[in-house]
C-alpha positions as CSV (number, residue, x, y, z in Angstrom):
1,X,36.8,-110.6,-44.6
2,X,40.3,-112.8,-44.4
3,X,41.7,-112.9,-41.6
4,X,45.3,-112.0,-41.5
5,X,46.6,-115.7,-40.7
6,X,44.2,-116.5,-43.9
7,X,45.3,-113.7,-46.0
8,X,48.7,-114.2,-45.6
9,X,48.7,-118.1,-46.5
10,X,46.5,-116.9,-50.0
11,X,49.4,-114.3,-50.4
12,X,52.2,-117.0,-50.7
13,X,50.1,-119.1,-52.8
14,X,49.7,-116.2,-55.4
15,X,52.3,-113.3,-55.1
16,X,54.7,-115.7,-53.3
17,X,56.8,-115.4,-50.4
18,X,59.3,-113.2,-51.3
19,X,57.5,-110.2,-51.4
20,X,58.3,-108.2,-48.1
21,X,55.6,-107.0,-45.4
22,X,56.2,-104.6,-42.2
23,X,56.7,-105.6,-38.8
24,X,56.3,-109.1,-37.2
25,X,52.9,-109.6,-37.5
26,X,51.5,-108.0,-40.9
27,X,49.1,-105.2,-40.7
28,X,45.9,-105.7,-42.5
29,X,44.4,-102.3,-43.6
30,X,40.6,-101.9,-45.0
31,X,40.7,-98.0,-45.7
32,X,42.5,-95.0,-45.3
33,X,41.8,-91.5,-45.1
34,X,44.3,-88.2,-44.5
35,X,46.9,-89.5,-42.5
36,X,44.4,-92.1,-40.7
37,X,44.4,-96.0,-41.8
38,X,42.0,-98.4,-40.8
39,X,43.3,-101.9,-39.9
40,X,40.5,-104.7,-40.3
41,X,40.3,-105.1,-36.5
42,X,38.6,-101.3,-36.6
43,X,42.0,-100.0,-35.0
44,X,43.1,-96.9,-36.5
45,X,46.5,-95.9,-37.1
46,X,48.4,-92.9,-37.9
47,X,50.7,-92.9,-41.1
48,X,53.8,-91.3,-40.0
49,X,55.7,-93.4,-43.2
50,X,53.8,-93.4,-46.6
51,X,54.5,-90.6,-49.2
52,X,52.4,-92.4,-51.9
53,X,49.5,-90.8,-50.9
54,X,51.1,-87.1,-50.5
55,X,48.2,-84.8,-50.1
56,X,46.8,-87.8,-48.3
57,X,45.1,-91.0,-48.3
58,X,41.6,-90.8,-50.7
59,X,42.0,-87.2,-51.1
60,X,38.8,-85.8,-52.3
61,X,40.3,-83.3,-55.0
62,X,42.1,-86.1,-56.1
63,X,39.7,-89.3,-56.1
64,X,37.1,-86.8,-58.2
65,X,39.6,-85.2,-60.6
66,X,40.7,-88.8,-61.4
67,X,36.5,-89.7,-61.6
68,X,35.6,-86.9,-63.9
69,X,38.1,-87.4,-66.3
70,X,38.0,-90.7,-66.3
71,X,34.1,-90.5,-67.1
72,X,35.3,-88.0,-69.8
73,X,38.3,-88.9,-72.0
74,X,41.3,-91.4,-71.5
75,X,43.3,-91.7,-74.3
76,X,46.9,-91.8,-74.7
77,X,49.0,-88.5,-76.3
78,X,48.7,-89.4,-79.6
79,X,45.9,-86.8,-80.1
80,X,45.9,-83.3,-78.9
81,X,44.3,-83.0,-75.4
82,X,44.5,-79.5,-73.3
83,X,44.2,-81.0,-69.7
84,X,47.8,-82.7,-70.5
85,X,49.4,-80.2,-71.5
86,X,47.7,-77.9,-68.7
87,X,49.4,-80.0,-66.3
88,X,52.4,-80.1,-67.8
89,X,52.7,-76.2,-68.3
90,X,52.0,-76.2,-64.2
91,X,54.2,-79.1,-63.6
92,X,57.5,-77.6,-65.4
93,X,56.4,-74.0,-63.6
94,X,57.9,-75.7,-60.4
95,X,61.6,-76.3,-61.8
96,X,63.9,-73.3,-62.9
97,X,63.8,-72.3,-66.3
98,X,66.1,-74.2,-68.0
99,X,64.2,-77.1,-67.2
100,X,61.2,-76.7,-69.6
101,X,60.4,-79.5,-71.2
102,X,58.9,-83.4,-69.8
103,X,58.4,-86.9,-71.0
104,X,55.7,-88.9,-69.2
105,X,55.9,-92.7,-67.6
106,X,53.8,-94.5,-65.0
107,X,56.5,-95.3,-62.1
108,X,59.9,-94.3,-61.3
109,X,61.7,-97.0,-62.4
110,X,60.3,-96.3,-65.7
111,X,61.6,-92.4,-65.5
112,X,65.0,-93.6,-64.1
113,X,65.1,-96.3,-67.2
114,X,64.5,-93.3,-69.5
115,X,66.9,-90.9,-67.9
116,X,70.0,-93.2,-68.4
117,X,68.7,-94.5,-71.9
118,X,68.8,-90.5,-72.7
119,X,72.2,-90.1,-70.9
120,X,73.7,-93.0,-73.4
121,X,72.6,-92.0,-76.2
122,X,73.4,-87.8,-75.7
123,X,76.9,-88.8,-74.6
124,X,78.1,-92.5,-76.2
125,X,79.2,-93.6,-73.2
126,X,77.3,-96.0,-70.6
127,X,79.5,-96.1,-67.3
128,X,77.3,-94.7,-64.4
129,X,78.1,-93.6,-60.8
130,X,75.6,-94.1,-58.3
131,X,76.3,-94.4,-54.4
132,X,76.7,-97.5,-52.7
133,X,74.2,-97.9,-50.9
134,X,71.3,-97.3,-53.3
135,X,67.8,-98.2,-55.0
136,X,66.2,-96.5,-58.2
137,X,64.2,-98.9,-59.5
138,X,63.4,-102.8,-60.8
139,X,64.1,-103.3,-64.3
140,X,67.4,-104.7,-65.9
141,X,69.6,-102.0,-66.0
142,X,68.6,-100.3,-62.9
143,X,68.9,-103.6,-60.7
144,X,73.3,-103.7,-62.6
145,X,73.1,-100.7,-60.2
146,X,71.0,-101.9,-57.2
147,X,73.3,-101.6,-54.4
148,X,70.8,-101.0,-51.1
149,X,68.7,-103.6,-52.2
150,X,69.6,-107.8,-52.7
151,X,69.1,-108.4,-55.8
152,X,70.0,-111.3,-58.0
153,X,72.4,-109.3,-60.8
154,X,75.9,-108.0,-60.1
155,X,76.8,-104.6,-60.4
156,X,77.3,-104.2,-63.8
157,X,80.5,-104.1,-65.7
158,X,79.6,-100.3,-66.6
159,X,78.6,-99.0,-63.0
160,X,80.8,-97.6,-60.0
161,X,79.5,-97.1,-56.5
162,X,80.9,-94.4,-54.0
163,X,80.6,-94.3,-50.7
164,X,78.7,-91.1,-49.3
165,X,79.9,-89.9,-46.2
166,X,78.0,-88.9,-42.8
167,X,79.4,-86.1,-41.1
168,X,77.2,-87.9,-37.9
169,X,79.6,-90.9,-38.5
170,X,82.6,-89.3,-39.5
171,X,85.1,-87.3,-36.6
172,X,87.6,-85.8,-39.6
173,X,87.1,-82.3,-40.5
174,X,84.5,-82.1,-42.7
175,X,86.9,-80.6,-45.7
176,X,89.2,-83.6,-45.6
177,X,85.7,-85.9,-45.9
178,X,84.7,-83.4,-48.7
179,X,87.7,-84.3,-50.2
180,X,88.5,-87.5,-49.7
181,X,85.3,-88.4,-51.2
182,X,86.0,-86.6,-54.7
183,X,88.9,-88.6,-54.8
184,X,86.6,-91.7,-54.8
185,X,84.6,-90.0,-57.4
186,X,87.6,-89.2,-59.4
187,X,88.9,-92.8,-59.3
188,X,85.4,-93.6,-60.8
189,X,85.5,-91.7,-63.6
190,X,89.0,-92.7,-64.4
191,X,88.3,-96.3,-64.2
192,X,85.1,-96.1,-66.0
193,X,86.9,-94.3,-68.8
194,X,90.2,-96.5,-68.4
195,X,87.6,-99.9,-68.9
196,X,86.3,-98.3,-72.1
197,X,83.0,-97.4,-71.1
198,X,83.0,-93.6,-70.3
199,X,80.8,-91.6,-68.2
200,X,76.8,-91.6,-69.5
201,X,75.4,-90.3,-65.7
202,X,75.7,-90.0,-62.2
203,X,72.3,-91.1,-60.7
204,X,71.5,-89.8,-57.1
205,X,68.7,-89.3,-54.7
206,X,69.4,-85.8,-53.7
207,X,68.7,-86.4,-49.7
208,X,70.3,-89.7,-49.8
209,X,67.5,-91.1,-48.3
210,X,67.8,-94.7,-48.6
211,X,71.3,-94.8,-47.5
212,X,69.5,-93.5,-44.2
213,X,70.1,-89.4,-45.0
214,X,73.6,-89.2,-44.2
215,X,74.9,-85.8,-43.4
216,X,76.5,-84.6,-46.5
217,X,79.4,-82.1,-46.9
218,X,78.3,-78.6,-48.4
219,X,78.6,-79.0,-51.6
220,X,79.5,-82.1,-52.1
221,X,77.0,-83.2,-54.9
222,X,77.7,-79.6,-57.2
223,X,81.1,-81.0,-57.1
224,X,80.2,-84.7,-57.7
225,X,78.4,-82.7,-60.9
226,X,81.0,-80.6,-61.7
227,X,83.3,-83.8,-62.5
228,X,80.5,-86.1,-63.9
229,X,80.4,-83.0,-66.5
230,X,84.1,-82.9,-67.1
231,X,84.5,-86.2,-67.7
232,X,81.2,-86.0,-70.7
233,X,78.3,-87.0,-68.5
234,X,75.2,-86.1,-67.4
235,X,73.3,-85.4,-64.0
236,X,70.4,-86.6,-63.2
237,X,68.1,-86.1,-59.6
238,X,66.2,-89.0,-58.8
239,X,63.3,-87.1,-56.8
240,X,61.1,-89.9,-55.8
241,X,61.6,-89.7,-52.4
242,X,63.0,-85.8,-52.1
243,X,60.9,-84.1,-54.4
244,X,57.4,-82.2,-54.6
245,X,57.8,-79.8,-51.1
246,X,59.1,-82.6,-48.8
247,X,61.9,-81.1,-47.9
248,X,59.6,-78.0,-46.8
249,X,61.9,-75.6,-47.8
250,X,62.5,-76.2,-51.6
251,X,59.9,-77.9,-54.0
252,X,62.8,-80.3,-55.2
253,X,65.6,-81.9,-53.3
254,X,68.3,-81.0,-55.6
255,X,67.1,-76.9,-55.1
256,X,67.5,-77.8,-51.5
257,X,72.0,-79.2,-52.5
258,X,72.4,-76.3,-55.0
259,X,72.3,-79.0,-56.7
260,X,72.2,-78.3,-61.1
261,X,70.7,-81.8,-62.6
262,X,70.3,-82.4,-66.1
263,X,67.6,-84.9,-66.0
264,X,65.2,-84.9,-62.7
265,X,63.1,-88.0,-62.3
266,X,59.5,-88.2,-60.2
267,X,57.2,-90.8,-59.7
268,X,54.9,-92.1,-56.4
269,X,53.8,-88.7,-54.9
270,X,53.1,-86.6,-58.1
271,X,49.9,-89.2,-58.4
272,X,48.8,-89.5,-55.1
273,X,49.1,-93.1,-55.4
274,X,47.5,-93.6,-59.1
275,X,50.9,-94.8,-61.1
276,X,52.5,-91.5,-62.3
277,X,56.0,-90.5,-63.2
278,X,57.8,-88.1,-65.3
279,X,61.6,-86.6,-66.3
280,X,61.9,-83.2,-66.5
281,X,65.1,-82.4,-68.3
282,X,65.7,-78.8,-70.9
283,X,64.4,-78.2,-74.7
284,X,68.3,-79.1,-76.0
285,X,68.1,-82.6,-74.5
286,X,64.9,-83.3,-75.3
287,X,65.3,-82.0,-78.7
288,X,68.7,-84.3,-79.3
289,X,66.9,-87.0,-78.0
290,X,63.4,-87.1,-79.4
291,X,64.6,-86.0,-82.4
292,X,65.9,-89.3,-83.3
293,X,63.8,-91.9,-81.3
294,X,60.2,-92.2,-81.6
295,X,59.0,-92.2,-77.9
296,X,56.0,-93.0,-77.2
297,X,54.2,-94.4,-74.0
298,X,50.7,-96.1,-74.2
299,X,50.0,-94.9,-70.4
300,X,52.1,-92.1,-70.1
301,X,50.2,-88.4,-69.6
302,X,47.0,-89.8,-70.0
303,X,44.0,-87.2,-69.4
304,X,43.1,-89.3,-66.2
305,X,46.8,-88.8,-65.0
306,X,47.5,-85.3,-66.0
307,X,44.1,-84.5,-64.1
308,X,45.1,-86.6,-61.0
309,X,48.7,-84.8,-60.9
310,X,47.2,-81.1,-61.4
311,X,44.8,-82.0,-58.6
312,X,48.2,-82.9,-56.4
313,X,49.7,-79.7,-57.3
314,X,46.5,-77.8,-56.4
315,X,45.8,-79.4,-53.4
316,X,49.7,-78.6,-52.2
317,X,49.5,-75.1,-52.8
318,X,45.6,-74.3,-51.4
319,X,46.9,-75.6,-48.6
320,X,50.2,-74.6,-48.3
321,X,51.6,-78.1,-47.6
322,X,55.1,-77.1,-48.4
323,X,55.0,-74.2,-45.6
324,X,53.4,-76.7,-43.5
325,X,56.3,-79.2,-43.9
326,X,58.6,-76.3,-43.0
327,X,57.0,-75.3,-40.4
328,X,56.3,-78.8,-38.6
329,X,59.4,-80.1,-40.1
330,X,61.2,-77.2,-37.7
331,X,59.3,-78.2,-34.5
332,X,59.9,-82.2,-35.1
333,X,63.9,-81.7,-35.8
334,X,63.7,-79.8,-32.2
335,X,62.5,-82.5,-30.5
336,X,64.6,-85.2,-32.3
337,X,67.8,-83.3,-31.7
338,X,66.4,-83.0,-28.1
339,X,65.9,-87.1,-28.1
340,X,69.8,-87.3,-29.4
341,X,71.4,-85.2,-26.6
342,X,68.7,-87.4,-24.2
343,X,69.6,-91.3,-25.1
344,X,73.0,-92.6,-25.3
345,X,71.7,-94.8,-28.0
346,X,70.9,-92.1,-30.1
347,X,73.6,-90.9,-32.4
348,X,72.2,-88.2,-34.2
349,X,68.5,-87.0,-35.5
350,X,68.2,-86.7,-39.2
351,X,66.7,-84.7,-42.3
352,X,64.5,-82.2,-43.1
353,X,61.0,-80.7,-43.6
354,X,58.8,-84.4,-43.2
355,X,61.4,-86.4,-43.7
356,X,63.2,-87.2,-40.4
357,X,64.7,-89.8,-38.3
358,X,67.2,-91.4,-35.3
359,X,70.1,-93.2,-36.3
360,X,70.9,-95.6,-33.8
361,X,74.3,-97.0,-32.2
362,X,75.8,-98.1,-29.5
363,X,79.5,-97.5,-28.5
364,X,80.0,-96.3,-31.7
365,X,78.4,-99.2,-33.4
366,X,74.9,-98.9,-35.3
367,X,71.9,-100.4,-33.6
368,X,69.9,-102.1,-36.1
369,X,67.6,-104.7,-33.4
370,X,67.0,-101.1,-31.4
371,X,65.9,-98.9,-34.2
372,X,63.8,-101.9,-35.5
373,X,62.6,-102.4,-31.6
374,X,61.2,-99.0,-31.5
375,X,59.3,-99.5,-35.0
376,X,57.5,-102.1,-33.2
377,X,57.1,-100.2,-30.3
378,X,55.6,-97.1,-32.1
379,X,53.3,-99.9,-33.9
380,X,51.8,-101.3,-31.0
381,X,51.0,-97.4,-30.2
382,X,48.9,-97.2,-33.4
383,X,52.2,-95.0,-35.2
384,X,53.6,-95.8,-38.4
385,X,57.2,-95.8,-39.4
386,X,59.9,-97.7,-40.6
387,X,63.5,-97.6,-41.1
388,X,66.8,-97.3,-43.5
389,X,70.6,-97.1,-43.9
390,X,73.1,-99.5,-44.5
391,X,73.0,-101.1,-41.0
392,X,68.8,-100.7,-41.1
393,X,69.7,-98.0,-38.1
394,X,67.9,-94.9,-38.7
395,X,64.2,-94.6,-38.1
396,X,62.6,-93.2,-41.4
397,X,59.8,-91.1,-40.8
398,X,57.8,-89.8,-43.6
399,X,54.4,-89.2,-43.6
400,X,52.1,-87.7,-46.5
401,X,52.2,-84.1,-46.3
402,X,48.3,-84.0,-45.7
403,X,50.2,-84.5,-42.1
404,X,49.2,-81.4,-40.0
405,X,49.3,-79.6,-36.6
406,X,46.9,-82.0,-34.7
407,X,48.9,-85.2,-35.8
408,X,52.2,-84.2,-34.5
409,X,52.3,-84.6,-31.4
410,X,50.6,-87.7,-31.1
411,X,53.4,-89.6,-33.3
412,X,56.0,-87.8,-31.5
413,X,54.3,-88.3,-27.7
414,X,54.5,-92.0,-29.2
415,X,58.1,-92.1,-30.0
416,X,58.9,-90.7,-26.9
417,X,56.8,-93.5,-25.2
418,X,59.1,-96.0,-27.2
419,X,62.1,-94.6,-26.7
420,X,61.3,-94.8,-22.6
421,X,60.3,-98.2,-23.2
422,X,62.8,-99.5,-25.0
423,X,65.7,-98.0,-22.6
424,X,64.0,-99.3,-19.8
């Protein structure tokens, strides 16, 4: 085995440097299982951050759904196979009824491609509002509108960026916020239109979660809709991060907003970590849309994959890991709101369900070399996290939902042990 010294000089010589890694000395991990990771020392450490694996790491279900098939049939959609369209049928069964129908990719940015590519053609237009302080993908068009991420290529001609408010951040009343960010959103959709290019989408993550899941005015996003609609456009939920129980309380993060979308996107935890992704959208669209482009995808809803994301939906409801998220999602917000009111650092704990965090500041200010202090801190305590928002201020934790009673309190005994170190 490399080591890591050795590993990471072979990395710049093939993949280059440019390619980011966690924390100040790079992990090196051998195996995985549940929650647990094994680092090539032998050290184990608990995944409090990855929701790749989202029934966890090598699930069983999983790893011998994908096996099976795969020692079966793999062949693209171009024949008639029933596992696909099993999977499919369960798939749509989570969304409400007006979203019945799905097209099939292999990773989010490819879904979130699709989704605007449907959104131009449906409405003629191609001006898009996204927020700005946000990432939905790596090809061309998506990086025009890359705006929590550096990337190379401008924000296109055709894109707007609002700014999403935090109520955490923000002393007005939280009607004049409300409202003076529709205004923003109005001014988009005037200059879009007054430039000549119209209003195709508005693209959000529902929980906002790279811009470090801000705390939103109720609702703010059905009325962010509501305009996008007006002015000819459509809605689409980029669930990639929000989706598939995370939340605890609602299978999908728009549900969770009241949130209407006319395109919802998926990708990383519907396969477990084998490259899935899909957009759900209704029978009209699809039918306006397919009817006059023939889509097809080599990859896309493969027997393999349609196996792998049944065994994900399976394994989530056998084991009620949406409850489970609830109900440890409850009992971790406690404690963080407890840390807030405890450190003066602390401005407010964030999220829902498994998907929580700290954002950090001091005298008003965020905090970015403490939030990033306590990652390391938690790290050297065998815990896994990470951290996002504009200033890089708010811890981001996220585990897979395989995370369970027993695992708990041992990352949150370990932030608390960071915390006290890191104040002291």
């Amino acid at each position: 085995m490399s080591s890591t010294a050795d590993l990471l000089a072979r990395r710049n010589r093939t993949i280059g440097p440019y390619s980011p890694l966690f924390y100040r000395e790079p992990l090196q991990f051998v195996a995985a299982k549940g929650v647990w990771f094994t680092e090539a020392s032998g050290d184990r450490y608990l995944d409090g951050y990855n929701n790749v694996p989202h029934v966890g790491h090598a699930n069983e279900r999983v790893v011998r759904a994908l096996a099976d098939q795969a020692a079966t049939l793999n062949v693209h959609t171009r024949y008639l196979n029933d596992r696909v369209i099993d999977y499919s049928e369960r798939l749509l069964a989570t969304f409400a009824d007006d979203l019945d129908r799905v097209f099939f990719g292999n990773s989010g940015s490819e879904a979130n491609e699709l989704a605007l590519r449907i959104s131009r053609q449906l409405t003629g237009a191609t001006g898009v509002i996204v927020s700005d302080y946000s990432y939905h993908g790596t090809t061309i068009a998506l990086a025009e509108m890359t705006t929590g991420l550096e990337t190379r290529e401008p924000l296109g001609a055709h894109v707007r960026a609002i700014r999403i408010p935090d109520l955490d951040r923000d002393s007005r009343p939280e009607a004049d916020v409300l409202a003076a960010t529709l205004s923003e959103v109005d001014a988009a959709i005037a200059s879009l239109q007054e430039a000549g290019f119209g209003v195709a989408a508005c693209l959000f993550d529902p929980l906002f979660s790279t811009e470090g899941m801000p705390r939103v005015p109720e609702g703010l996003l059905p009325e962010i809709a509501s305009r996008v609609r007006v002015a000819g456009g459509l809605v689409i939920a980029d669930e990639v991060q929000s989706g598939f129980g995370r939340t605890g309380s609602h299978m999908w993060g728009h549900e969770l907003t009241a949130l209407s979308p006319d395109l919802v996107t998926m990708g990383k935890p519907m396969g477990n970590g084998h490259p899935m992704s899909a957009v759900v959208t209704s029978e009209p669209v699809l039918d306006a849309f397919g009817s006059r482009n023939e889509f097809f995808n080599t990859f896309a809803g493969n027997p393999v994959s349609a196996a792998v994301g049944e065994a994900v939906l399976l394994e989530m409801e056998e084991h009620g890991m949406m409850a489970r998220a609830r109900s440890l999602g409850r009992t971790a917000r406690a404690h963080l709101d407890g840390v807030a009111d405890s450190y003066d650092f602390v401005r407010a704990a964030k999220g829902t369900g498994m998907f929580l965090g700290l954002d950090f500041a001091v005298d008003g200010a965020p905090a970015p070399e403490l939030a990033a202090r306590v990652v390391e801190e938690m790290k050297a305590r065998k815990v896994l996290i990470s951290r996002i928002g504009r200033d890089q201020s708010v811890l981001k934790v996220r585990p897979p939902l395989a995370f369970g009673e027993a695992e708990l309190p041992i990352l949150l005994d370990a932030l608390d042990a960071s915390l006290a170190s890191v104040r002291a």
